[in-house]
C-alpha distance (Angstrom), angle and dihedral (degrees) to the residues before:
residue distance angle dihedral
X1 . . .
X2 3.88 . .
X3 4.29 87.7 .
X4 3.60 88.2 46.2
X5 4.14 90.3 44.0
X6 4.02 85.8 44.4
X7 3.95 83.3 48.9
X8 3.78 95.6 60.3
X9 3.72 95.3 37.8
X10 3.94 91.0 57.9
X11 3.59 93.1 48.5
X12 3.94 95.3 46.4
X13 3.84 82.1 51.4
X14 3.38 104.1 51.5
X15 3.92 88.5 47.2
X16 3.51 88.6 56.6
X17 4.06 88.7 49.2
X18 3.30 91.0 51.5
X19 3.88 104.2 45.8
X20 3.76 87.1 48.4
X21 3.78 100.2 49.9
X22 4.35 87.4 47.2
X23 3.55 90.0 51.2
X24 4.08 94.6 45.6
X25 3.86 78.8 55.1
X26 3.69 99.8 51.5
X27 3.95 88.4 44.1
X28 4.02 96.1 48.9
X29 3.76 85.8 43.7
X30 3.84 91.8 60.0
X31 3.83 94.3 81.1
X32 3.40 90.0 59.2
X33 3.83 110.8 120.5
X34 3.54 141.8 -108.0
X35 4.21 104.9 -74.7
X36 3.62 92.0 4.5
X37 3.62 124.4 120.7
X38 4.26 135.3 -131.0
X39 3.39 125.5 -172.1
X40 4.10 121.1 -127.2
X41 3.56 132.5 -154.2
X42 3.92 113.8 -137.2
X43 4.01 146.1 171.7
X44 3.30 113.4 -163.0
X45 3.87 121.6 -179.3
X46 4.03 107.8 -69.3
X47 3.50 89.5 -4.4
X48 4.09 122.1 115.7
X49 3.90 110.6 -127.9
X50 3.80 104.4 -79.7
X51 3.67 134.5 -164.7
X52 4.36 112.4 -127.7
X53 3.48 133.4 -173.3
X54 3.57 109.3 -136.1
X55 3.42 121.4 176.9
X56 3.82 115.7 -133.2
X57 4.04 130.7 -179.8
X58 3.30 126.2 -132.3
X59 4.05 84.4 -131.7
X60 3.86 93.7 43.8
X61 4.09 105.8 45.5
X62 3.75 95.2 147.5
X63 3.86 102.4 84.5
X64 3.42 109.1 -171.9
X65 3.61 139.7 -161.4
X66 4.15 102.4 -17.9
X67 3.49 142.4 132.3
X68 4.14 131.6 166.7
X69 3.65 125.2 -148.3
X70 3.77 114.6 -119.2
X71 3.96 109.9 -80.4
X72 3.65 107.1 -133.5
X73 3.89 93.3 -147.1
X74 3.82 113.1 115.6
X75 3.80 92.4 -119.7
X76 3.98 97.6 38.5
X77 4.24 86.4 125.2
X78 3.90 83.7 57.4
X79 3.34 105.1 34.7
X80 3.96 120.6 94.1
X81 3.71 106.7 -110.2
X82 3.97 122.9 -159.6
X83 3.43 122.3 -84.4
X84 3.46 120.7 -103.6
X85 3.53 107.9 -171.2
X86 3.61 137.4 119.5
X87 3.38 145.8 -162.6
X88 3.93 121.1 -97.5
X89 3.95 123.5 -93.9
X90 3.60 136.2 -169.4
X91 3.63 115.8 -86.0
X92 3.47 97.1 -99.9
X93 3.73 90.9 50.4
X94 4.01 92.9 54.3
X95 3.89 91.8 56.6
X96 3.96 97.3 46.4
X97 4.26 76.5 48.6
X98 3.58 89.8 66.2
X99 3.28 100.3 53.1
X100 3.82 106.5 37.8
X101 4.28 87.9 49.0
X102 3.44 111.3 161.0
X103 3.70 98.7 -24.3
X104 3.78 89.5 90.6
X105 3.39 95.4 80.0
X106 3.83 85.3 80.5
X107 3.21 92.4 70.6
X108 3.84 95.0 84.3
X109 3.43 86.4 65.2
X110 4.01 97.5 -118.7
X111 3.55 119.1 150.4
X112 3.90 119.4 -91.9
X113 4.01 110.8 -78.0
X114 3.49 123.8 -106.4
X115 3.61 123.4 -118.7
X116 3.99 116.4 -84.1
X117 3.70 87.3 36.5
X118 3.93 109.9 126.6
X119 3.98 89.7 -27.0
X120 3.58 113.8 173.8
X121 3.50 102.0 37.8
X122 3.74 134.2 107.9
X123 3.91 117.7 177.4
X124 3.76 139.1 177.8
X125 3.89 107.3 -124.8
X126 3.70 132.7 -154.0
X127 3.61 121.2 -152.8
X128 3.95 103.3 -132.5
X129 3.52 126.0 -104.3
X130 4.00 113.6 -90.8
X131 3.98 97.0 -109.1
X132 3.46 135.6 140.0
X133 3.96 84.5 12.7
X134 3.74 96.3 -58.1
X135 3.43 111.6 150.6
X136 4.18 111.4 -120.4
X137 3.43 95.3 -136.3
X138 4.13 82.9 70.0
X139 4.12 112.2 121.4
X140 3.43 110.7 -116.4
X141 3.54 113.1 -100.3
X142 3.96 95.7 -126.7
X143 3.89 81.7 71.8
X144 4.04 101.2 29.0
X145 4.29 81.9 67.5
X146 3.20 101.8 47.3
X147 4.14 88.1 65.8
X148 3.50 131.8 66.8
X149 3.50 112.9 -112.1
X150 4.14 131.6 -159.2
X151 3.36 122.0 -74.0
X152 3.07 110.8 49.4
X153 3.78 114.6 -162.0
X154 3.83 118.0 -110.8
X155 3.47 105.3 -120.1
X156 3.84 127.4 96.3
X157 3.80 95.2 -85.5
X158 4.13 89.9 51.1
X159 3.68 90.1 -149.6
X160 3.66 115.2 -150.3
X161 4.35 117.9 -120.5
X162 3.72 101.7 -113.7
X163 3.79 100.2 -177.6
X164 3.89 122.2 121.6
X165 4.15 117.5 -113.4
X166 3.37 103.8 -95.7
X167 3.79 94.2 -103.3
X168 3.69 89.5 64.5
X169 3.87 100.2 42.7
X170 3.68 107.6 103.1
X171 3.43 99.2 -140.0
X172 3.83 135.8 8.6
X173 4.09 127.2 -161.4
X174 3.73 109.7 -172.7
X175 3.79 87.2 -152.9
X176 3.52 86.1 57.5
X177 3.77 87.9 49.6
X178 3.69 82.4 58.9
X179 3.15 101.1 60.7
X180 3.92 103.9 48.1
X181 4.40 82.7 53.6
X182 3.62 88.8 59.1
X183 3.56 101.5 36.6
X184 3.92 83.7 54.2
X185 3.54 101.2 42.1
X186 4.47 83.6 49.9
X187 3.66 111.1 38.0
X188 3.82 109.3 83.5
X189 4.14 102.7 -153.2
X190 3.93 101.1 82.9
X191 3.81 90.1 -156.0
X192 4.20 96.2 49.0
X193 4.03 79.0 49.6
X194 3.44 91.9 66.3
X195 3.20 101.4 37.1
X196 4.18 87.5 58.1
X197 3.81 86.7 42.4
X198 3.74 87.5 53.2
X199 3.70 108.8 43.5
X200 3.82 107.7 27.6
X201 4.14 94.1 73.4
X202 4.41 90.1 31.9
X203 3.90 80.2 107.6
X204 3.36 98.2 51.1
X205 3.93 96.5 31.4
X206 3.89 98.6 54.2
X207 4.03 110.8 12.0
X208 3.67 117.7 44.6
X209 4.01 87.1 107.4
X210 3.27 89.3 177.4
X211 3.90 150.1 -3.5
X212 3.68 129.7 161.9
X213 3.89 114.4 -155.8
X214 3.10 110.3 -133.3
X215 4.06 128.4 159.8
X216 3.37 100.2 -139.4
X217 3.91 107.5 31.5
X218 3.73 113.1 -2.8
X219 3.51 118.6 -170.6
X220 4.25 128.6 -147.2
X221 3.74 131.2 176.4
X222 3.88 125.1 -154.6
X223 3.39 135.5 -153.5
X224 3.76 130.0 -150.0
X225 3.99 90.0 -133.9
X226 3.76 113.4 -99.4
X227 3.92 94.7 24.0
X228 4.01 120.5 77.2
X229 3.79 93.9 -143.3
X230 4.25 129.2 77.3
X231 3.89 127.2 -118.3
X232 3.32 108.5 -148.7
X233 3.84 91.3 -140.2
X234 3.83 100.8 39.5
X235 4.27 95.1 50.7
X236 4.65 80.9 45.8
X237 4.26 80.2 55.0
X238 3.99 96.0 34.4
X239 3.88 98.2 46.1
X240 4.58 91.7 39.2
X241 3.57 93.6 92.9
X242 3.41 95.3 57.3
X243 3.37 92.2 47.6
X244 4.03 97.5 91.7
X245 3.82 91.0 52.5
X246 3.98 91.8 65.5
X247 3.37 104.9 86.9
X248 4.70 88.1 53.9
X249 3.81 90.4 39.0
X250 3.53 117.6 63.1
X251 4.34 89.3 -173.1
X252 3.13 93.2 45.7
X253 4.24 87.0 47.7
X254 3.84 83.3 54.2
X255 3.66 95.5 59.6
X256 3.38 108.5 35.6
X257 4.33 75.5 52.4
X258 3.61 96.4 57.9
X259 3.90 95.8 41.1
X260 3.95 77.7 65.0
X261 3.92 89.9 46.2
X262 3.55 92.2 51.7
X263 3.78 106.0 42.5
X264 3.88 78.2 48.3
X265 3.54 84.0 65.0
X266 3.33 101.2 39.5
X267 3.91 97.9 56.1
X268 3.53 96.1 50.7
X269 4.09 90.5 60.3
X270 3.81 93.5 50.5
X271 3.95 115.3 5.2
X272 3.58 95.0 -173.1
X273 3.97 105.3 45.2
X274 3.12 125.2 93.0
X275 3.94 113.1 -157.8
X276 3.62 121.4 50.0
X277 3.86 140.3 -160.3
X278 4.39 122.1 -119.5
X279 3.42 104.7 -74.7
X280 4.36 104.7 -101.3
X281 3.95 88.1 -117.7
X282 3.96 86.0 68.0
X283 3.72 97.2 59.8
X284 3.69 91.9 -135.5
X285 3.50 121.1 151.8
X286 4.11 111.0 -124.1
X287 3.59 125.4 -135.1
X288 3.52 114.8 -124.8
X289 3.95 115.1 -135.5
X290 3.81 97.9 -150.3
X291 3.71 95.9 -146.4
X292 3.71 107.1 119.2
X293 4.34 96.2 -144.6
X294 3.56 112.5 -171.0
X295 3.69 100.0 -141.9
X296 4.13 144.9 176.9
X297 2.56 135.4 -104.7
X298 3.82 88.0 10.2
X299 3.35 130.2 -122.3
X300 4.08 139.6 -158.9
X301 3.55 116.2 -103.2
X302 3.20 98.5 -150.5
X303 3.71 92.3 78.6
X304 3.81 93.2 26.2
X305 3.73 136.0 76.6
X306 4.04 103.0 176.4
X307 3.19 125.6 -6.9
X308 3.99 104.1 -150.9
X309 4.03 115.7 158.3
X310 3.83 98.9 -125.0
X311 3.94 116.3 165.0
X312 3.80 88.3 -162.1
X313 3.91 84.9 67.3
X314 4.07 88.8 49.5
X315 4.11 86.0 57.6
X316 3.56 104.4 32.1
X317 4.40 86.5 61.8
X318 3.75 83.5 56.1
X319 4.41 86.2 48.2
X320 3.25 86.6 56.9
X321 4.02 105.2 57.7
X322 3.56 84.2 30.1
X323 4.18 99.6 60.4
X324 4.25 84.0 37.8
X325 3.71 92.1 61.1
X326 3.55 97.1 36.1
X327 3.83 87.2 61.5
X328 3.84 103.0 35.6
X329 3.87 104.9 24.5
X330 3.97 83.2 -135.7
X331 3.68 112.4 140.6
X332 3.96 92.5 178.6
X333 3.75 89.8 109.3
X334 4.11 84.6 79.2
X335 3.02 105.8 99.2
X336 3.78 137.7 154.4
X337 4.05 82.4 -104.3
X338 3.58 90.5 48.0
X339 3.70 93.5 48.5
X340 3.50 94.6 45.3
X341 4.11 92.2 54.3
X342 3.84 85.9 55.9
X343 3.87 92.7 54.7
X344 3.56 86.6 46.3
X345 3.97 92.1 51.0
X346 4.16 90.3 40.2
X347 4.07 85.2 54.4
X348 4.03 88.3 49.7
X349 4.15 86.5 49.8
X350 3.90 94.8 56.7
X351 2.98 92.8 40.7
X352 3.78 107.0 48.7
X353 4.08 82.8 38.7
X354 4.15 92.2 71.5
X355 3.77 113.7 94.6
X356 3.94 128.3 -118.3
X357 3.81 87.6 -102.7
X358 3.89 140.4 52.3
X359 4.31 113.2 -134.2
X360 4.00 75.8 -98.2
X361 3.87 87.3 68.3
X362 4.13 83.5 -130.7
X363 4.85 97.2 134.7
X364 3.65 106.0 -108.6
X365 4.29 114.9 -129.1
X366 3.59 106.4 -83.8
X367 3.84 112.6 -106.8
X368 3.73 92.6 -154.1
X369 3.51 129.6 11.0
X370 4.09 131.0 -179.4
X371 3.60 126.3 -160.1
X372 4.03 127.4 177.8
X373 4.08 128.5 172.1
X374 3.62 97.8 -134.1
X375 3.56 137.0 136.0
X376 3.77 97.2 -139.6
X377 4.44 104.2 81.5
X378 4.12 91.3 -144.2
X379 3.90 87.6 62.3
X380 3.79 99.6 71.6
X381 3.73 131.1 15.0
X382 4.17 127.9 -112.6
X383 4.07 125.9 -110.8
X384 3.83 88.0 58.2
X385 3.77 93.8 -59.8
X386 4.02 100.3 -39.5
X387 3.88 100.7 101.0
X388 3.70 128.1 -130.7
X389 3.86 123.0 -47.3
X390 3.56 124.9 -75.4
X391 3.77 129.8 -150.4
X392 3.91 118.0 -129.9
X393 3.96 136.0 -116.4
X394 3.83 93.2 27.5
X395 3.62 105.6 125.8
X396 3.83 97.1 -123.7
X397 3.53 138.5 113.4
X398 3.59 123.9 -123.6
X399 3.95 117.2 -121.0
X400 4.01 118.3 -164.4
X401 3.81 93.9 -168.5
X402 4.00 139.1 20.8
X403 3.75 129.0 -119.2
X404 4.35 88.5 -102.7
X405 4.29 76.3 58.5
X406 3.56 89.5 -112.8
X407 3.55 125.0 142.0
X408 4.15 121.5 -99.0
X409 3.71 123.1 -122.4
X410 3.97 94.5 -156.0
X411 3.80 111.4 18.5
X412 3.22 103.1 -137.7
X413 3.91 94.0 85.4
X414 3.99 103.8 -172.2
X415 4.06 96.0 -158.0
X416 3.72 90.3 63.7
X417 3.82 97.7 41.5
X418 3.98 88.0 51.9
X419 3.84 84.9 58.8
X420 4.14 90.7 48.2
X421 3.70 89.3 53.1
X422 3.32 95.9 46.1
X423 4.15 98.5 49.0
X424 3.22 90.9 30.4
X425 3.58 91.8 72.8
X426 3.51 100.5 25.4
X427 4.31 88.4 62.8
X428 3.92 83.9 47.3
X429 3.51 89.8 55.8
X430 3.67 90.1 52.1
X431 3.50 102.5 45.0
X432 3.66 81.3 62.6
X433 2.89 99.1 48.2
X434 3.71 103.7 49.3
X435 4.14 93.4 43.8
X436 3.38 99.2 -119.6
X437 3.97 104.2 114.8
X438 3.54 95.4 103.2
X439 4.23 86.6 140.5
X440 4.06 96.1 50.2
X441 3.86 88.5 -112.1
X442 3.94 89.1 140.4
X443 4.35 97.5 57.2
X444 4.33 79.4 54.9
X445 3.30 97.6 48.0
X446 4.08 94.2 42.6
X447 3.74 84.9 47.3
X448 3.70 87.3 52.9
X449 3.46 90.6 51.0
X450 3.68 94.1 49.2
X451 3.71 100.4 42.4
X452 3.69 92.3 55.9
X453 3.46 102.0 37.7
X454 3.77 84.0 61.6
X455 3.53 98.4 45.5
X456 4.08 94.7 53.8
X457 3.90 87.1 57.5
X458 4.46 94.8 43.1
X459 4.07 88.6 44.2
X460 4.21 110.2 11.5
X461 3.28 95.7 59.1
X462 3.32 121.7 84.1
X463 4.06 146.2 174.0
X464 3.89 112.8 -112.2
X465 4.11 117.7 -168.5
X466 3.30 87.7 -129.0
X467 3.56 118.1 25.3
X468 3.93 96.8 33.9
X469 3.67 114.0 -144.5
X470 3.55 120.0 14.5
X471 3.79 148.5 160.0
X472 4.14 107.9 -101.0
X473 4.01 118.9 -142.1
X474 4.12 94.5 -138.4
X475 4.01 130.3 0.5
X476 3.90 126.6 163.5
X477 3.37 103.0 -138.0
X478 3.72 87.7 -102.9
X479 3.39 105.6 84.9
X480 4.02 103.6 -84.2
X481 3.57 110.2 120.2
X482 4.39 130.9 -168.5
X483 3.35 109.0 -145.6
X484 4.12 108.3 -168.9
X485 3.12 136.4 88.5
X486 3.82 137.3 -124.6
X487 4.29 126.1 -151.6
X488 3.65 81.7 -137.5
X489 4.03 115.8 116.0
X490 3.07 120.4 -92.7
X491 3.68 94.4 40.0
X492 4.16 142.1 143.1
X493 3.89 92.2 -99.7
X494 4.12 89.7 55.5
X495 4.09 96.6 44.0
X496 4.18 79.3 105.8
X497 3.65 92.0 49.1
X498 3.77 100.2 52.2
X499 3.42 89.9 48.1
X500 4.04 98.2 -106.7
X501 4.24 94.4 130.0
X502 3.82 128.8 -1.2
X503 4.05 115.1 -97.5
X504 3.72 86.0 -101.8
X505 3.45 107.1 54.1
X506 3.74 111.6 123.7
X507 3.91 94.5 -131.1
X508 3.56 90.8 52.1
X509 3.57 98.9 45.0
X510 3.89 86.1 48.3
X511 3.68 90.1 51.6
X512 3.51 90.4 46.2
X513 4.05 99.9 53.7
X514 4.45 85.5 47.8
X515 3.86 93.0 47.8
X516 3.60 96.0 48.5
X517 3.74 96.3 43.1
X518 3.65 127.9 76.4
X519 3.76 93.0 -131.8
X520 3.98 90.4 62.1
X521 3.89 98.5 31.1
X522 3.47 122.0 61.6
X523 4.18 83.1 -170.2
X524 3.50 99.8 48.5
X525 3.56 98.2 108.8
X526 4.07 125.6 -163.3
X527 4.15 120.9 176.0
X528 3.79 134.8 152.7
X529 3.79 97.7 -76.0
X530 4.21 109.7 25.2
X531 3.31 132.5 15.2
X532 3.95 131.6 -173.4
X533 3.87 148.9 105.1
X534 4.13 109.1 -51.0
X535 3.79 120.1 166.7
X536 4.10 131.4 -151.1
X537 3.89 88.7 -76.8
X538 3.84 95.4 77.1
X539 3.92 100.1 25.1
X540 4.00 129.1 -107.0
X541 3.92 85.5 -72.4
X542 3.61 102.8 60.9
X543 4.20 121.7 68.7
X544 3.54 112.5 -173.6
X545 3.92 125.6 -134.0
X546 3.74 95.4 -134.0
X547 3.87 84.2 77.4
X548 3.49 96.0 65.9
X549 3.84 91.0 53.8
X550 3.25 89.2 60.0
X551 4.10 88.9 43.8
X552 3.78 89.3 62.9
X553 3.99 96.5 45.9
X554 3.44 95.2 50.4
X555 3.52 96.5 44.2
X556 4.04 135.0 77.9
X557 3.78 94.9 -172.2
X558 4.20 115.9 105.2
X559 3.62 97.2 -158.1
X560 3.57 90.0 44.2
X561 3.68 93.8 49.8
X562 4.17 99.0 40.3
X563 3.78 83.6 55.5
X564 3.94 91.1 57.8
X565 4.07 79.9 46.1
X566 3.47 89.2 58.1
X567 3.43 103.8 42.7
X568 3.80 92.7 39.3
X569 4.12 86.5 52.9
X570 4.13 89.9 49.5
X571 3.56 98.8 45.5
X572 4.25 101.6 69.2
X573 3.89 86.8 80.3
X574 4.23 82.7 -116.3
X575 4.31 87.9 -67.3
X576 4.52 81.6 106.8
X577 3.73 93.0 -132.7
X578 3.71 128.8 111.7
X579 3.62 122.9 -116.3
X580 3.78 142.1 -150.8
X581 4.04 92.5 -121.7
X582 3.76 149.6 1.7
X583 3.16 126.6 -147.5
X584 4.55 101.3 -125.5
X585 3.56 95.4 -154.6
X586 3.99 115.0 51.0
X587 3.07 134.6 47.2
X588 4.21 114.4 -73.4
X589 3.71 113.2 -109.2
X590 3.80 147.3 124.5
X591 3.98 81.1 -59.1
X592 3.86 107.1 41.1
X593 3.97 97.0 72.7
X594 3.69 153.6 62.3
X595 3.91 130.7 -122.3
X596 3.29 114.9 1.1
X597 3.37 95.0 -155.7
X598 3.50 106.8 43.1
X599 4.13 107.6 155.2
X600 3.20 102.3 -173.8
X601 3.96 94.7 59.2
X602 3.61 88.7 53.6
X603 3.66 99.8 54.5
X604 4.06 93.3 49.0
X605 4.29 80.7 49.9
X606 3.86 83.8 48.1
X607 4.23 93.3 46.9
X608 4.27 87.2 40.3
X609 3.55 83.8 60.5
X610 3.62 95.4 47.6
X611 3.63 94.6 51.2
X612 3.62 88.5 53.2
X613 3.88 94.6 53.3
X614 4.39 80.2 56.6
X615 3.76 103.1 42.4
X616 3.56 113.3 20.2
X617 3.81 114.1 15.4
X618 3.86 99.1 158.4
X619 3.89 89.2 72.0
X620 3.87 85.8 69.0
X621 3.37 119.4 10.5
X622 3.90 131.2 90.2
X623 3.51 115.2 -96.6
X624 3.22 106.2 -115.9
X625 4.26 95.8 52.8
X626 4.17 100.4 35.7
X627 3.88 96.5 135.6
X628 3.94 114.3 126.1
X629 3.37 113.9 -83.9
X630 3.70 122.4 -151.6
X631 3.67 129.4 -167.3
X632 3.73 89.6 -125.7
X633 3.84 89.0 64.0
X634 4.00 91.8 55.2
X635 4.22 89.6 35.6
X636 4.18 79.8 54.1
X637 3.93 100.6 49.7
X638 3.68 89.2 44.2
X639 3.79 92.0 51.3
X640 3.83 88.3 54.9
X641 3.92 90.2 46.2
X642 3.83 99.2 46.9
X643 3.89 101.7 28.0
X644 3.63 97.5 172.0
X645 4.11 99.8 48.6
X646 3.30 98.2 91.2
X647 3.91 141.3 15.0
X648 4.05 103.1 -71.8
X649 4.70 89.4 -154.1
X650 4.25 77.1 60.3
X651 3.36 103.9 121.0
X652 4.20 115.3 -133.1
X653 3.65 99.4 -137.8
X654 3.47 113.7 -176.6
């Protein structure tokens, strides 16, 4: 009796043990971030404990109901496996998720899958929440892209069609419509057709949460993809396609309005954060991030899903107003909200351009400090949260964390400063332009502009031994200089692209050559199956597609830029959408990548492909048809086909 009662007691204990130690796990796991990957411990009925790789976002800690069948490949446990993560639901909507599973996939009315197609996963679903007239019974689109769906495209890779019905897209443009026809009917490669018709509307197909159209200050909320919450950088990158469209489409004019509107809003509640929560007039339940920041100057979380300092986030709010008025001419957008944000944002400048010390030497109070308990170093930033020093009187602007979220080394984080200068001036410009600088806002801005323009070329650029003068990722003002180079937007390969230097100029072309070689870029990553430019965020195994995009627009090369193409058409494991990263050294599959619905990756595809069409159309167009196609020539044959969609004295300024 007593060995039997020992018996039970020793089994009840280790039970305990073990629950305990797997749930320590999950929790220390949580402050993983966004893309990265933890590994959990699990028994599962008739299954010996067995280590997974599960990938986790910082944004999305909460996991839910999800299990993968053991991968047969010898380096499964090292291997990145897809996510499978969703956003959060109402209660109601978790339980009808358990029951529906994967089945609701059928609901889009494809045929039934063939075998090998996304084998090996088993994910919760959420139906999607019944906005912008989607129906709720909708799969979520976390699980939609990780199946094939009917037709496939004719070419060798027979890429699947990955767009919602139509009753589940959440929101349509029939100039954008336009578009994707004559993109198809001109780009020869069936497969890189697809993959166009696929990615350029993913924005407005799966993440326009939310937009109220209204005629005098419409409103429109935008999520990254598989996280409920806006970036105020990523929805600037997801929505800038679009962007040249406005001034045909008066919806599409509406939207790209109200994403002003609301980051409007959003600034003025919390100047320096950089993700934010649906706004409360959408009746959208937030996601909470679990991760306990401290933060200051603090914020309410109400309105506020992370608060990270990121500079790139200060410019990309001016990118935004910029590219709308560039297209449409409108100015409406300035408002006294508007004007008010960019106070806000000028007051975060100065202040996050004052060194650490006074000319005393005595350490100035912090402005803005970030701290995180986290196991991962690029989560939270050193000297309790204030960041590594900073020399004075150098023109730049401090930046706490980069556009991939990650933490900076040196502050002064060049990438994002080139974007300040450039928008800085560019919103100047228009303020002028437009009359409405009654409060001088436009001389602070220019000055902005200015002052850090200068200061990138007297303290970001640098001497390399072997690639002479070049643009450096991070320096401190002090003489300590990063010299990598993340895929992340804004970064050292895209100064040409946003408009920083010309192509040509010998410090970017320098810069280029060391960031996309091994020898200069510690993150440039090359294996047996994937090569490309990666960054600390995903690990030195994953490159990320995004930095071929960027390849091709900065380049004037065609065999340079077909073999981006190719590697860019190989690298969606054949599901046709981008993703966020690929794992360089197994084969690509369902397992070998990150987020498979990652939006803004498939809008830069979608705006690659565009600046093709422009510059050089005989890489992709049939032979017989390969003049330059401009969106002003489809924008004009719509106009004459649908004379009353959009206001006919709009100007078409492209």
């Amino acid at each position: 009796m007593i060995k039997a009662w020992y018996f039970g007691w020793w089994k009840l204990s280790a039970a305990v043990v073990f629950t305990a130690v797997t749930i320590m796990l999950v929790i220390n796991s949580i402050d993983s971030s966004r893309g990265t990957l933890f590994y959990v411990v699990e028994r599962r009925p008739g299954v010996p404990i067995a280590r997974e790789t599960v990938h986790v976002h910082r944004d999305m800690p909460h996991v839910r109901s999800a299990f993968y069948e053991f991968d047969s490949h010898p380096e499964a446990e090292q291997r990145p496996q897809q996510q499978a993560t969703s956003s959060g639901g109402s209660p109601q909507e978790k339980s009808q998720s358990q029951s529906q599973g994967q089945s609701q996939s059928q609901t889009q009315g494809q045929q039934p899958e063939t075998s090998g197609q996304s084998q090996g996963v088993n994910v919760t679903t959420r139906p999607s929440t019944a906005t912008n007239g989607t129906s709720s019974n909708c799969p979520h689109y976390v699980d939609y892209a990780c199946k094939k769906h009917e037709p496939y495209s004719s070419g060798p890779l027979k890429l699947p069609y990955q767009r919602p019905e139509e009753s589940c897209r959440t929101f349509t443009s029939p100039l954008v419509e336009d578009v994707i026809k004559t993109f198809n009917e001109k780009i020869d490669d069936r497969d890189l057709a697809r993959l166009f018709e696929n990615c350029f509307p993913n924005t407005l197909d799966t993440t326009i949460r939310w937009h109220k159209d209204d005629s005098d200050v419409p409103q429109t909320f935008v999520v990254t993809g598989d996280i409920t919450a806006e970036w105020i950088r990523d929805a600037q990158r997801q929505l800038s396609p679009y962007q040249p469209l406005a001034a045909r489409d008066d919806k599409l004019k509406s939207l790209l309005l109200g994403a002003i509107h609301t980051q409007a809003k959003f600034v003025n509640k919390a100047p320096y954060c950089n993700a934010f929560n649906p706004p409360e007039e959408s009746e959208i339940e937030a996601e909470d991030n679990r991760q306990n920041d401290i933060v200051f100057p603090p914020f309410d979380e109400r309105y506020v899903f992370e608060c990270k300092y990121e500079l790139d986030s200060v410019a990309s709010f001016l990118s935004l107003a910029n590219e709308y008025y560039s297209a449409t001419q409108d100015s409406s957008f300035v408002t006294s909200e508007w004007k008010e944000a960019v106070k806000n944002l000028l007051q975060v400048i100065e202040e996050q351009s004052l060194a650490t010390f006074d000319s005393n030497g005595t350490a100035l109070p912090a402005k803005y400090s970030f701290k995180r308990k986290t196991e991962q170093s690029t989560e939270t930033q050193s000297l309790s949260g204030e960041g590594n020093p900073v020399n004075a009187n150098t023109g730049l602007v401090r930046s706490y964390f980069r556009p991939s979220d990650d933490a900076t080394v040196f502050q002064f984080f060049i990438p994002a400063n080139a974007q300040l200068a450039v928008d800085a001036k560019r919103a100047s410009k228009m303020l002028k332009e437009s009359g409405k600088d009654s409060d001088g806002i436009a001389d602070k801005l220019n000055e902005v502009g200015k002052r850090v323009e200068k200061g990138i070329w007297d303290y970001g650029k640098v001497h390399h031994r072997e690639f002479g003068d070049v643009f450096a990722y991070e320096v401190d003002g002090y003489g300590s200089v990063l010299n990598i180079d993340d895929a992340n937007l804004p970064s050292l390969l895209a100064l040409s692209d946003i408009g920083f230097v010309n192509r040509d100029n010998s410090v970017y072309q320098n810069t280029r050559k060391m960031v996309l070689s091994k020898r200069g870029n510690p993150y440039y990553l090359r294996g047996e199956y994937f090569e490309g430019i990666g960054g600390p965020h995903a690990g030195i195994k994953n490159a990320w597609p995004l930095s071929h995009m960027l390849r091709i627009r900065t380049s004037d090369d065609d065999d340079e830029i077909k073999k981006s193409l190719d590697i860019l058409k190989g690298s969606t494991a054949g599901l046709g959408l981008m993703h966020e990263s690929v794992h360089v050294d197994v084969p690509i599959d369902i397992n070998s990548f990150t987020r498979p619905w990652f939006a803004w990756a498939n809008s830069e595809f979608g705006k690659t492909i565009l600046d093709l069409a422009e510059r050089k159309p005989h890489l992709i167009f049939k032979k017989n048809d390969q003049s330059p196609l401009k969106l002003s020539n489809i924008i004009q044959k719509f106009q004459n086909t649908h004379p009353n969609h959009a206001d006919p004295k709009q100007k078409v300024l492209l």
